[in-house]
TORPASE-492147 format. One record per residue (C-alpha): residue in three letters; z, x, y; residue number from 0. Coordinates in pm, 1 decimal, always signed. Example, Ala and Ser with C-alpha at 12.3 -4.5 7.8 and 13.67 -1.06 7.14 Angstrom:
BEGIN
+------+----------+----------+----------+------+
! resn !       up !     east !    north ! resi !
+------+----------+----------+----------+------+
!  ALA !   +780.0 !  +1230.0 !   -450.0 !    0 !
!  SER !   +714.0 !  +1367.0 !   -106.0 !    1 !
+------+----------+----------+----------+------+
//
This chain:
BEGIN
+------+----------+----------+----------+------+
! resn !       up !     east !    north ! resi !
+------+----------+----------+----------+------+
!  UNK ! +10856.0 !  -9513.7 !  +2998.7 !    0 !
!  UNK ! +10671.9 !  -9218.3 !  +3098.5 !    1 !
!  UNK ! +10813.5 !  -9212.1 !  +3493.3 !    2 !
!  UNK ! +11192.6 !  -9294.5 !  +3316.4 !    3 !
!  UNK ! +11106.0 !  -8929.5 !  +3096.4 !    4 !
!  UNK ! +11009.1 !  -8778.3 !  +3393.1 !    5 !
!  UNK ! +11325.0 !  -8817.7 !  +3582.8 !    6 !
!  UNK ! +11515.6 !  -8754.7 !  +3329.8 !    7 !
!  UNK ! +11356.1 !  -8422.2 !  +3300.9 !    8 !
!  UNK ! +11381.0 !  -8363.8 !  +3688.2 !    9 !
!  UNK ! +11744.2 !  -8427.7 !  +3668.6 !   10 !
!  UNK ! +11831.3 !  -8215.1 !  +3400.4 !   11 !
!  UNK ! +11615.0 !  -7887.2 !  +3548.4 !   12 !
!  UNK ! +11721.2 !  -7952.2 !  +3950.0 !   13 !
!  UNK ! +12069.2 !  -7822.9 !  +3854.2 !   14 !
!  UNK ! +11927.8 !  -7501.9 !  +3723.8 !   15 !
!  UNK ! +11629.4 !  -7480.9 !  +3980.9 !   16 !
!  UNK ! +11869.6 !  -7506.4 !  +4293.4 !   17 !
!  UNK ! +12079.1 !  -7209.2 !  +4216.3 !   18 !
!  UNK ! +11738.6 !  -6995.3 !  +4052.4 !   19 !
!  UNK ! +11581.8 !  -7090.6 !  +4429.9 !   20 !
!  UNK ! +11877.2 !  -6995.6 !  +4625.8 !   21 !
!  UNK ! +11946.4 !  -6690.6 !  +4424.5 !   22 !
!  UNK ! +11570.0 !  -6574.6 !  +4471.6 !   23 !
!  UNK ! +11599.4 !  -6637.4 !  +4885.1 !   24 !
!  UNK ! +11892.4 !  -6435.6 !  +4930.6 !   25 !
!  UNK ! +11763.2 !  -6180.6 !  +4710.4 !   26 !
!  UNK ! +11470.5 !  -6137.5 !  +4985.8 !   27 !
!  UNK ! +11703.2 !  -6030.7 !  +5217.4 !   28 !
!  UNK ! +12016.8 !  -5908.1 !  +5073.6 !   29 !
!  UNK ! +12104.0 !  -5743.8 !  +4722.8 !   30 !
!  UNK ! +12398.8 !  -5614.3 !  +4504.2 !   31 !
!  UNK ! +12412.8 !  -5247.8 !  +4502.1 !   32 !
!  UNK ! +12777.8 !  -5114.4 !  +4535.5 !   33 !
!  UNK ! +13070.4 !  -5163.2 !  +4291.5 !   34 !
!  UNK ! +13202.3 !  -5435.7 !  +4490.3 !   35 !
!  UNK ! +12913.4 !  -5627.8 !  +4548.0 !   36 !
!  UNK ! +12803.6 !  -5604.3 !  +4155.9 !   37 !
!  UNK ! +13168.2 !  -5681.5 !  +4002.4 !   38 !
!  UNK ! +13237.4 !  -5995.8 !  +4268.1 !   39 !
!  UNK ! +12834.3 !  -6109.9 !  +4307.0 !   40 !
!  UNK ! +12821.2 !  -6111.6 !  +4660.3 !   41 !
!  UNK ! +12489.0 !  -6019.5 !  +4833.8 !   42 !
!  UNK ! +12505.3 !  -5746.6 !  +5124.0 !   43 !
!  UNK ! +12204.5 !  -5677.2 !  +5366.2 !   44 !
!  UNK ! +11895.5 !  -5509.8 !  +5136.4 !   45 !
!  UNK ! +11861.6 !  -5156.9 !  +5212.5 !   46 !
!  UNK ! +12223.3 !  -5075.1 !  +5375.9 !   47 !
!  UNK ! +12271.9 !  -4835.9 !  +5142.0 !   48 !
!  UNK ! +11913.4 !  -4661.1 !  +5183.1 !   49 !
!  UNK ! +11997.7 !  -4648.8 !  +5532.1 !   50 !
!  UNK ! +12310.6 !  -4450.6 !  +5464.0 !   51 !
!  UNK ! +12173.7 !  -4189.2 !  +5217.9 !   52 !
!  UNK ! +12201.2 !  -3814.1 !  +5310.5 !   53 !
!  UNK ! +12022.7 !  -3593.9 !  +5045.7 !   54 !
!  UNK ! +12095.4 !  -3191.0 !  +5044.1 !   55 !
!  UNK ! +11742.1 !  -2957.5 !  +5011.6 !   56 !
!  UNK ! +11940.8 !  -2811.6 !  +4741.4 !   57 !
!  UNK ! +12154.5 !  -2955.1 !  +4496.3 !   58 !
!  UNK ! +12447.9 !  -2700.5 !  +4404.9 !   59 !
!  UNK ! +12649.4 !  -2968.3 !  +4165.6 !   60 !
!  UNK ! +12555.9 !  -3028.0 !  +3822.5 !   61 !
!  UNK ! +12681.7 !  -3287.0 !  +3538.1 !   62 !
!  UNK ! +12756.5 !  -3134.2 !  +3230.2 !   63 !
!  UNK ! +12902.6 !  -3286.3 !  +2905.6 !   64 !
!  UNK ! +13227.6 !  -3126.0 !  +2839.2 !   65 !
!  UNK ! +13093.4 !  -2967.4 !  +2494.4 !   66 !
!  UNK ! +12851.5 !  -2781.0 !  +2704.9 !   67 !
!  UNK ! +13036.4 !  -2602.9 !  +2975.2 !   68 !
!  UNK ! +12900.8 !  -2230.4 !  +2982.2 !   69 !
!  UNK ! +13113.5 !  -1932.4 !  +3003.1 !   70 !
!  UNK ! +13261.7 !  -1778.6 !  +3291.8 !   71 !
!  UNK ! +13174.7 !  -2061.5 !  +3547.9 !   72 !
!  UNK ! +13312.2 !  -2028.4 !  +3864.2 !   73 !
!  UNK ! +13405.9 !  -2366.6 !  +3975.2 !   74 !
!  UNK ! +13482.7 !  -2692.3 !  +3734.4 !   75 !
!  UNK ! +13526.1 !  -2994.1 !  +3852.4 !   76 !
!  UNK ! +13736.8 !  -3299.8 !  +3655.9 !   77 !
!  UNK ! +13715.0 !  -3583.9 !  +3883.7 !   78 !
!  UNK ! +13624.6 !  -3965.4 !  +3840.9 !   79 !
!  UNK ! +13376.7 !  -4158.6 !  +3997.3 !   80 !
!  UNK ! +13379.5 !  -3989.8 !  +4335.1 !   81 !
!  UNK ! +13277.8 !  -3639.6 !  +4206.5 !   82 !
!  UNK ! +12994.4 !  -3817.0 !  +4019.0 !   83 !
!  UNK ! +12890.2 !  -3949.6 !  +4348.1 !   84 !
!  UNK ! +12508.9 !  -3890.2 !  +4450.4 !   85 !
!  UNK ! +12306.6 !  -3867.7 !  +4641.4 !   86 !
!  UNK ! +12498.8 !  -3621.8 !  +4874.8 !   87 !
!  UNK ! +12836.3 !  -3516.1 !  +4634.3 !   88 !
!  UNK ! +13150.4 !  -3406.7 !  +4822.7 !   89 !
!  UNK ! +13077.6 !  -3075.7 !  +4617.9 !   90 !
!  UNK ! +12788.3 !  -2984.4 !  +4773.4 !   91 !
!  UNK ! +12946.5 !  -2792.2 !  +5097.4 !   92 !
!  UNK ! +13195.4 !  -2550.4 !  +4827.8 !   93 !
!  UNK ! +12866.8 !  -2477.6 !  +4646.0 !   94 !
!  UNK ! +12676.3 !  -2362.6 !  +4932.3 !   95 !
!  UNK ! +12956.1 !  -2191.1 !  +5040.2 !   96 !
!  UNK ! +13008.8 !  -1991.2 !  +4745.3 !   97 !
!  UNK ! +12622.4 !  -1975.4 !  +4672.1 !   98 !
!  UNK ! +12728.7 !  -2120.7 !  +4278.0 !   99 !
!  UNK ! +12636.3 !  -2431.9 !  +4116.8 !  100 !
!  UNK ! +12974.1 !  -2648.8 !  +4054.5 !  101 !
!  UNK ! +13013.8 !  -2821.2 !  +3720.1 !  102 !
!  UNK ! +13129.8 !  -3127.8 !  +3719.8 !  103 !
!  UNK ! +13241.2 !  -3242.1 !  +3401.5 !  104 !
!  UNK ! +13163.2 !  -3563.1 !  +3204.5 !  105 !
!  UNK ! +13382.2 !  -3653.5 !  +2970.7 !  106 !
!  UNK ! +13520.5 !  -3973.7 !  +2732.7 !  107 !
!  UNK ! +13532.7 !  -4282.0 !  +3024.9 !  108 !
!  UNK ! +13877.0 !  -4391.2 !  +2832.2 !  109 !
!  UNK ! +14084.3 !  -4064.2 !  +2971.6 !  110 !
!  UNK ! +14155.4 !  -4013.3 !  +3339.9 !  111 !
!  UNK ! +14075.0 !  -3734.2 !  +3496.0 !  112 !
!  UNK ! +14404.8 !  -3550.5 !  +3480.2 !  113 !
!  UNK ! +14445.6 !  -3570.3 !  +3083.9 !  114 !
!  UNK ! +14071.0 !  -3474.0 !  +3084.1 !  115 !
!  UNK ! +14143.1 !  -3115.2 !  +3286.5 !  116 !
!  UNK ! +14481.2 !  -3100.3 !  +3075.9 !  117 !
!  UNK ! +14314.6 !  -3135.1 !  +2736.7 !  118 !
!  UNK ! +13991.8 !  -2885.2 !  +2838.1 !  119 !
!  UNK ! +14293.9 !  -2633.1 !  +2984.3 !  120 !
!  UNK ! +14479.9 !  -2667.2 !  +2656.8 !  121 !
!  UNK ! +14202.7 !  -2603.3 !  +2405.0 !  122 !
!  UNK ! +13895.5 !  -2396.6 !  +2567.6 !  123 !
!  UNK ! +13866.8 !  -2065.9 !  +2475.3 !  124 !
!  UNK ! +13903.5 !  -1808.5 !  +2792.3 !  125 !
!  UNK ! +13539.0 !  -1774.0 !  +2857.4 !  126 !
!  UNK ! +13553.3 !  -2141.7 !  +2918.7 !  127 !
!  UNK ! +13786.0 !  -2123.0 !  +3166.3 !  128 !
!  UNK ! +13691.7 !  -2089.6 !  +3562.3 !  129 !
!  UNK ! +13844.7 !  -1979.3 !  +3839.2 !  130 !
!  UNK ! +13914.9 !  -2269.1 !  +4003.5 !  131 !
!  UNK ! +13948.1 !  -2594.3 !  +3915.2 !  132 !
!  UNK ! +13902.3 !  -2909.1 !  +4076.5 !  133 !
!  UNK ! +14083.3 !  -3248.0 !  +3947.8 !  134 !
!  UNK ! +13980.4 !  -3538.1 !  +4202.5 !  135 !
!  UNK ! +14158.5 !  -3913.1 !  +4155.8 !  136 !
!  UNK ! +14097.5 !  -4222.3 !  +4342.4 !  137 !
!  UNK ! +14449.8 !  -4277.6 !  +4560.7 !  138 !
!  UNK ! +14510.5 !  -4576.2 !  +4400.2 !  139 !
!  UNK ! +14535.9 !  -4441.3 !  +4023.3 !  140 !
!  UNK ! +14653.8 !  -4072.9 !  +4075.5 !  141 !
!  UNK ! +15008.4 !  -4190.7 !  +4048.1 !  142 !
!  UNK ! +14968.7 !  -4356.5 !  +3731.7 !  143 !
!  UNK ! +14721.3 !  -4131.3 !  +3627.3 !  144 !
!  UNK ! +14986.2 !  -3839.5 !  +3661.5 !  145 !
!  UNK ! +15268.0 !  -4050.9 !  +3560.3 !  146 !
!  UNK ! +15115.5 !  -4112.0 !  +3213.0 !  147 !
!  UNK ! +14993.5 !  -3753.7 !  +3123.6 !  148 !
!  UNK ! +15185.7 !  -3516.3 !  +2896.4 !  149 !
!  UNK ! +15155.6 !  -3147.6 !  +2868.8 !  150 !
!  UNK ! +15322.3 !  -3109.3 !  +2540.8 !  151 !
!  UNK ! +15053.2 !  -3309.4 !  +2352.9 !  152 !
!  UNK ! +14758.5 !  -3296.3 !  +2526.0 !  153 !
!  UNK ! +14385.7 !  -3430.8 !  +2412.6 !  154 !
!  UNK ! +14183.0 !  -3244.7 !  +2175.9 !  155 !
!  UNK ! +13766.2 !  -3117.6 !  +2303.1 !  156 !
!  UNK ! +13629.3 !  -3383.9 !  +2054.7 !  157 !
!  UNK ! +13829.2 !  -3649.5 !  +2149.1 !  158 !
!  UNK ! +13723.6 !  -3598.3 !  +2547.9 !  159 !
!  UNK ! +13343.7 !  -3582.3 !  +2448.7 !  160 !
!  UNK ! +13199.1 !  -3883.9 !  +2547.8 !  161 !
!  UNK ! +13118.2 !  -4114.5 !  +2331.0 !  162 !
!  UNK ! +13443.8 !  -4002.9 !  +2165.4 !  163 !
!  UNK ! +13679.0 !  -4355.0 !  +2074.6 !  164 !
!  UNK ! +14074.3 !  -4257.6 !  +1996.1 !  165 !
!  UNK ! +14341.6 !  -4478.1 !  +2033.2 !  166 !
!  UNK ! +14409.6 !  -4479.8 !  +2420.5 !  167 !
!  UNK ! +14770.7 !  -4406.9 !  +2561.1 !  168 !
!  UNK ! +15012.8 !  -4741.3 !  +2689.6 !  169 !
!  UNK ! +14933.4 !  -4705.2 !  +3045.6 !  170 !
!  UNK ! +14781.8 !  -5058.8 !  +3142.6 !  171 !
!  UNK ! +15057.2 !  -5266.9 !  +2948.7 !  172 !
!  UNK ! +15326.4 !  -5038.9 !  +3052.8 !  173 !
!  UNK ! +15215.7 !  -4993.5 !  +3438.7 !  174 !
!  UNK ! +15294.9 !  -5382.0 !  +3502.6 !  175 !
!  UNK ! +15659.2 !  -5324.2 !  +3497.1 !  176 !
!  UNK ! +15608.2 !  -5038.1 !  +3760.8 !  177 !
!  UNK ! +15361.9 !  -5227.1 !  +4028.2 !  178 !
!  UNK ! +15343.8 !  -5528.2 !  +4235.4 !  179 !
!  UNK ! +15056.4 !  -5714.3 !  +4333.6 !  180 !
!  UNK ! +15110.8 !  -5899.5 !  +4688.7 !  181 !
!  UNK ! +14717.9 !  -5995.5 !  +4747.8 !  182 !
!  UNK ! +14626.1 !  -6366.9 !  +4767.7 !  183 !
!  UNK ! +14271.0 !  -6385.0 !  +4755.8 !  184 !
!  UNK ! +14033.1 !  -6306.6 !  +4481.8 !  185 !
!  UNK ! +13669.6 !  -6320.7 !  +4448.8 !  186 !
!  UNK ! +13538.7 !  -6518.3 !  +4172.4 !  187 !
!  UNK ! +13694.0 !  -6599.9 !  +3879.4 !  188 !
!  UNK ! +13889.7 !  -6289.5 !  +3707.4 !  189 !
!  UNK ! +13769.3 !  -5999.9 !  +3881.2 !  190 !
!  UNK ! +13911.9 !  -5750.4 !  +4041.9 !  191 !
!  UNK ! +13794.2 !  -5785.9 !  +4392.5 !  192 !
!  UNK ! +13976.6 !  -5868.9 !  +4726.3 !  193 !
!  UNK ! +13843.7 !  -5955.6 !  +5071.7 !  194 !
!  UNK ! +14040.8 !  -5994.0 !  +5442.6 !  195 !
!  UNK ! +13926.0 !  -5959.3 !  +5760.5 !  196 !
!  UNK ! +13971.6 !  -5701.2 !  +6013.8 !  197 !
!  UNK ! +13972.0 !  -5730.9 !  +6384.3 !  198 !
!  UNK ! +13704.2 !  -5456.2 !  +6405.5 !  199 !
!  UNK ! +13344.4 !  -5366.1 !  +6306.2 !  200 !
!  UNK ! +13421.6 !  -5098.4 !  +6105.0 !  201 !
!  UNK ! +13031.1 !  -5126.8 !  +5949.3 !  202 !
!  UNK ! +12680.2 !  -5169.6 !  +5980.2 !  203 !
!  UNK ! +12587.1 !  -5382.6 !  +5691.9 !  204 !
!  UNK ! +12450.2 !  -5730.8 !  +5866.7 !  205 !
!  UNK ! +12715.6 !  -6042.1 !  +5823.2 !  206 !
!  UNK ! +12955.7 !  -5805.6 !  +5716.3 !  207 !
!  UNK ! +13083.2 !  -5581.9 !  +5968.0 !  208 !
!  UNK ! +13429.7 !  -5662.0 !  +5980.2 !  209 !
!  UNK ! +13477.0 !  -5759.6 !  +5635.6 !  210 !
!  UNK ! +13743.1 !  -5507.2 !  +5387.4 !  211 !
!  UNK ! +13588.0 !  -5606.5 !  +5056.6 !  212 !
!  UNK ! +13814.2 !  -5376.0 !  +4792.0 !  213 !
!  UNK ! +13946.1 !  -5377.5 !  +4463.8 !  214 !
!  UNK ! +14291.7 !  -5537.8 !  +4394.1 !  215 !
!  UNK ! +14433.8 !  -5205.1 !  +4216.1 !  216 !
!  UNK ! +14443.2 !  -5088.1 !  +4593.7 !  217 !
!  UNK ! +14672.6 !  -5359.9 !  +4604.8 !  218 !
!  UNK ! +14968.0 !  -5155.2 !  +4433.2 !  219 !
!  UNK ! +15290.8 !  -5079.3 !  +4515.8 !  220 !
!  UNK ! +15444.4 !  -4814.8 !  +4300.6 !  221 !
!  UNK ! +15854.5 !  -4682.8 !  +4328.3 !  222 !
!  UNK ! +15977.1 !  -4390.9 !  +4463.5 !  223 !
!  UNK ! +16082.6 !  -4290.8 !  +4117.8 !  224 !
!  UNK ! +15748.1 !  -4314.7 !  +3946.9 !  225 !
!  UNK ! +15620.1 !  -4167.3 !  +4279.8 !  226 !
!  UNK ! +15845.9 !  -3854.8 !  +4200.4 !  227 !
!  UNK ! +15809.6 !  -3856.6 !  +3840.1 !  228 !
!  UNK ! +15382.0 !  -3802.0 !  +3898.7 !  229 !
!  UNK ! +15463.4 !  -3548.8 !  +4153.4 !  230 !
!  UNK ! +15671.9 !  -3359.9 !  +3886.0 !  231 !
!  UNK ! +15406.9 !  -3465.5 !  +3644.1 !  232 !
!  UNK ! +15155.3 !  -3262.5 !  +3853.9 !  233 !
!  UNK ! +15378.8 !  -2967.1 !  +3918.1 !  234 !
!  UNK ! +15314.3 !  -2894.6 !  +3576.1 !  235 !
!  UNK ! +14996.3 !  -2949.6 !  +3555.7 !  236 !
!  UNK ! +14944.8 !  -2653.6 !  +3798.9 !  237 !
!  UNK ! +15152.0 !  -2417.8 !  +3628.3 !  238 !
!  UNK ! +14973.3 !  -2507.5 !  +3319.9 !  239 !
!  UNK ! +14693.7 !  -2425.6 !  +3461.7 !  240 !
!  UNK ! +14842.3 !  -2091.7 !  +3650.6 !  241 !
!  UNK ! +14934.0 !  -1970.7 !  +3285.4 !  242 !
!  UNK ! +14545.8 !  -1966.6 !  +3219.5 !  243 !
!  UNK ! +14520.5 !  -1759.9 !  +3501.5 !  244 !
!  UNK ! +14319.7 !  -2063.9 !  +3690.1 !  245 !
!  UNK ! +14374.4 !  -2166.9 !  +4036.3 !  246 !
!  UNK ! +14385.1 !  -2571.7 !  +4019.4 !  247 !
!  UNK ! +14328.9 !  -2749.2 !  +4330.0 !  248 !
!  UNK ! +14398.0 !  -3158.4 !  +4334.9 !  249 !
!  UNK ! +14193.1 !  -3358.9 !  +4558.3 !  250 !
!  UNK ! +14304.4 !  -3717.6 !  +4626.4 !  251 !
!  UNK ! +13996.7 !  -3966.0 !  +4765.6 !  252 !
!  UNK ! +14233.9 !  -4225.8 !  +4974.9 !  253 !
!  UNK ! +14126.2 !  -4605.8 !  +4894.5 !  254 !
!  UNK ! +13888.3 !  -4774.9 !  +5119.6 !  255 !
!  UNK ! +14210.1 !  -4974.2 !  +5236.3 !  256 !
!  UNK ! +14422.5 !  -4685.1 !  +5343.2 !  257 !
!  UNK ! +14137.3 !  -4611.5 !  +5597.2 !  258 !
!  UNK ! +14095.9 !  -4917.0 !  +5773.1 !  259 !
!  UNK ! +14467.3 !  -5121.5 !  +5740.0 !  260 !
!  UNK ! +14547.4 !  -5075.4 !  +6039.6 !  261 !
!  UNK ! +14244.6 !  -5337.1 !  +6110.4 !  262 !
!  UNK ! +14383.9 !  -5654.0 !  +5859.8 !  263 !
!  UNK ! +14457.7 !  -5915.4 !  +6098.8 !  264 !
!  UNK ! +14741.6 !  -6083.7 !  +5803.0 !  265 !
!  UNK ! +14951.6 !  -5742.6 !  +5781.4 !  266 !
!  UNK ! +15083.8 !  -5771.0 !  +5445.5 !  267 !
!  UNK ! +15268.7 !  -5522.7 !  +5195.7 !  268 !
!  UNK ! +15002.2 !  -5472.9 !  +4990.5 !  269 !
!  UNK ! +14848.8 !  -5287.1 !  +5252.9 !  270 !
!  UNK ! +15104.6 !  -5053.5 !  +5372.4 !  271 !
!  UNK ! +15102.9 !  -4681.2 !  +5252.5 !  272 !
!  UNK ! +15505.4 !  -4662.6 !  +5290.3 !  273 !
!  UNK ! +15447.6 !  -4498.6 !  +4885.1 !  274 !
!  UNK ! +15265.6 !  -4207.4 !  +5057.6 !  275 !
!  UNK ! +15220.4 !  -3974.0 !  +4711.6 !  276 !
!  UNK ! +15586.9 !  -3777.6 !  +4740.2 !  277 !
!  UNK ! +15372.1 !  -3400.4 !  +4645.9 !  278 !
!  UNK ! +15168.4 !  -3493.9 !  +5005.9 !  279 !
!  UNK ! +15248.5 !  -3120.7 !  +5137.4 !  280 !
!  UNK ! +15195.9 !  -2881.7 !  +4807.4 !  281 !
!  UNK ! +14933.4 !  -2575.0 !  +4877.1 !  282 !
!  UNK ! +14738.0 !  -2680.6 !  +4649.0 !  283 !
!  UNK ! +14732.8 !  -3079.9 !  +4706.2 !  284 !
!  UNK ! +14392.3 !  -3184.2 !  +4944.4 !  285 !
!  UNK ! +14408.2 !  -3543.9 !  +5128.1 !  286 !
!  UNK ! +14158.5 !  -3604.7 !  +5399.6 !  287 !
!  UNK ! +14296.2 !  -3939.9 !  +5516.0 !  288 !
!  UNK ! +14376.7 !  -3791.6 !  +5819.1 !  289 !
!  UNK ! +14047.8 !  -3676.5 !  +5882.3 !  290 !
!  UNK ! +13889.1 !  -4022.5 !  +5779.9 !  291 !
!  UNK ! +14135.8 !  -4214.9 !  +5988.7 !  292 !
!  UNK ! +14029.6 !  -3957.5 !  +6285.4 !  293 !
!  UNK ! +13634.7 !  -4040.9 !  +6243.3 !  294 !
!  UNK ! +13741.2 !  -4419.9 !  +6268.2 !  295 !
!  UNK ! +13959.6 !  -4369.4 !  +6550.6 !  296 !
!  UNK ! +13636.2 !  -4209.4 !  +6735.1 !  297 !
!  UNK ! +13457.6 !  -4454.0 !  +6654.2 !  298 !
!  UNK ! +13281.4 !  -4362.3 !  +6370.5 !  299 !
!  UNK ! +13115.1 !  -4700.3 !  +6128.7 !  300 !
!  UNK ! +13069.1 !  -4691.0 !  +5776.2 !  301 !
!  UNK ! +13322.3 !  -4420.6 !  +5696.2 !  302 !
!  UNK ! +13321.4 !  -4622.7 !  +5329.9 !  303 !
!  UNK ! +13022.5 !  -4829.3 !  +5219.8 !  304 !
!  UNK ! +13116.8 !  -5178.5 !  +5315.5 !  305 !
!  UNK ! +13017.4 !  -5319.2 !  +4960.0 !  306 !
!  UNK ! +13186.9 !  -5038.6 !  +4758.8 !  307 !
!  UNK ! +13493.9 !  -4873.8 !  +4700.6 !  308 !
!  UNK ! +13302.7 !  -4489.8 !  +4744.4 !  309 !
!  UNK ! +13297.8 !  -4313.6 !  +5106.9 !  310 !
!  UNK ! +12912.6 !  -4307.3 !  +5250.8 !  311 !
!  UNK ! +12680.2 !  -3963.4 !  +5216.1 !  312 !
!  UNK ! +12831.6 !  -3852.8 !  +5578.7 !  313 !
!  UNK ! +13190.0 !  -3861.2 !  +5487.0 !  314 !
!  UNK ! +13139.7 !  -3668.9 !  +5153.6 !  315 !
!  UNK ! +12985.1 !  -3425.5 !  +5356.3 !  316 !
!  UNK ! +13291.2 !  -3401.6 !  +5617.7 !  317 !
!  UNK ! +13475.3 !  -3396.9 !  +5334.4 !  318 !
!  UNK ! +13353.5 !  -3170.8 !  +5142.5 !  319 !
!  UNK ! +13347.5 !  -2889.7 !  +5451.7 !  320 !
!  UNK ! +13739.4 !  -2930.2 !  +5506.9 !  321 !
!  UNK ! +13818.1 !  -2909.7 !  +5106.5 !  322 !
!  UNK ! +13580.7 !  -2592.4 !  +5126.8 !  323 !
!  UNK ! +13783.5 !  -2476.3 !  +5447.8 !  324 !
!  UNK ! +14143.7 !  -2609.0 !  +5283.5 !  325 !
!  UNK ! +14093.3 !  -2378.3 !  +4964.9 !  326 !
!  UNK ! +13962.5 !  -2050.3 !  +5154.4 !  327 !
!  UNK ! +14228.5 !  -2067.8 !  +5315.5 !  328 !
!  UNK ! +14484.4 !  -2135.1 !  +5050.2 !  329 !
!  UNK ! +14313.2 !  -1878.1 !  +4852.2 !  330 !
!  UNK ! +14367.6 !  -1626.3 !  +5154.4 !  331 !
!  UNK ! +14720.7 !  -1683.2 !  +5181.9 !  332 !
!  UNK ! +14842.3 !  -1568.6 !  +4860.6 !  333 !
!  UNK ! +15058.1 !  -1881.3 !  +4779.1 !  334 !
!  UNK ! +14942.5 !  -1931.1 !  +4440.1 !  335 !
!  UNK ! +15131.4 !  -1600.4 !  +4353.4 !  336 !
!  UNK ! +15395.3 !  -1781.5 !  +4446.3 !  337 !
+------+----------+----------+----------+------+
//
């Protein structure tokens, strides 16, 4: 009786012990830190990101709330999770530069970036207002992003506080009828996570090397129309901004898949970048794909981490010396008198 309990209870806890002992073994030697790796559950070598880090003696970026923005601040940045990026932010080089702390802004998770720097433009008073401001999107929202804002209604300061609920705009039911997804494969159950193979190492972490593990929003295709209606859409944010007597400056991060598709052994649509962004060559528009694709095409590994959709510590640095170089010069030439 006693040996028949027993197994029973060995047979009900083995199920739960396997996976507990498996999950503790790869946890020794691998771990879930990027976005990627935390949304899908799929261990990367422990410590690739350590590895990776890059940390300024000085930090010249600072998070601020949007309710506490101080007056006359030279440099503002409205970006998403890129510009919140640490430990070495993009930022940092324009800081140094201009010897000034940059602000980037937090503000309500539910508003992209774009309605965000709208809204504050809209509704600060003029000590509020820098000289320059920064709006930074993720390539594979800023056409949505832009499609969807409006500068005849824009967001109130309380309702971009964070924290702050409102009743959100259409975008997510309305973009379906804009986009096609072509990606097959999926990680899990009902994520948002896609994996290929390339047919190079294009990283460091261990088992991994030549594995694109992205999300499957970089999987969008979007129409020349809705291209050119977010181009427009941005054109005005500009001159709304230029009204305020502030210099905007749009910074696009390109998705981890624009960087390395030229490496997907199964060339498919859904990779292509055919839907370039149609406002690719205005004065004020910054894209450093070119640059990124350059560092890979010299050989360059871990240009993006290979767990997470962010570029590594090095690349914000690279980047962040070009966008400081790309706005003195834009600055010099006048064109925003235009």
């Amino acid at each position: 009786m006693m040996k028949r309990f027993s197994l029973r209870v060995l047979l009900f806890f083995v199920p739960i012990l396997i996976p507990v002992a498996n999950y503790l073994a790869l946890a020794s030697t691998k771990e879930c830190v990027g976005d990627i790796s935390r949304m899908a559950k799929y261990f990367f070598e422990k410590g690739y990101h350590n590895k990776l880090d890059i940390k300024p003696d000085s930090l010249f970026v600072q998070d601020l709330e949007i309710q506490d923005i101080p007056d006359s601040s030279t440099i503002l940045c409205f970006g998403d999770s890129f510009s919140s990026q640490r430990p070495y932010p993009y930022l940092q080089p324009l800081g140094e530069y201009f010897n000034k702390t940059i602000i980037n802004v937090l503000y309500n998770v539910d508003n992209a970036p774009e309605e965000a720097a709208l809204g504050f433009l809209a509704n600060a008073s003029t000590s509020k207002l820098p000289e320059i401001l920064i709006v930074e999107s993720i390539e594979r929202s800023c056409n949505a992003r832009l499609f969807w804002i409006d500068t005849t209604s824009p967001l109130t300061l309380e309702q971009l506080q964070k924290g702050k609920k409102h009743k959100t705009s259409t975008q997510k039911k309305s973009i379906d009828k804009e986009i096609t997804l072509f990606y097959q494969y999926r990680l899990g159950k009902d994520n948002a996570t896609v994996f290929t193979k390339l047919n190079k190492a294009c990283f460091t972490s261990k088992n991994n090397e030549d594995e694109l593990y992205s999300y499957y929003e970089d999987t969008i295709h979007y129409s020349n129309q809705f291209c050119d209606s977010a181009a427009n859409k941005l054109l005005q944010l500009f001159q709304f901004a230029k009204e305020r007597n502030v210099i905007l400056f749009y910074v696009v991060a390109p998705s981890k898949s624009t960087i390395y598709t030229q490496y997907i052994n199964q060339r498919n649509k859904f990779f292509t970048i055919e839907d370039k962004l149609a406002f690719d060559t205005l004065p004020f528009f910054f894209n450093p794909t070119h640059t990124l694709r350059s560092l890979d095409k010299n050989g360059e590994k871990d240009i993006y981490y290979a767990d997470d959709t962010h570029w590594t510590p090095k690349t914000a640095k690279i980047v962040g010396k070009e966008l400081t170089a790309f706005i003195l010069k834009q600055l010099t030439t006048n064109k925003f008198n235009d």
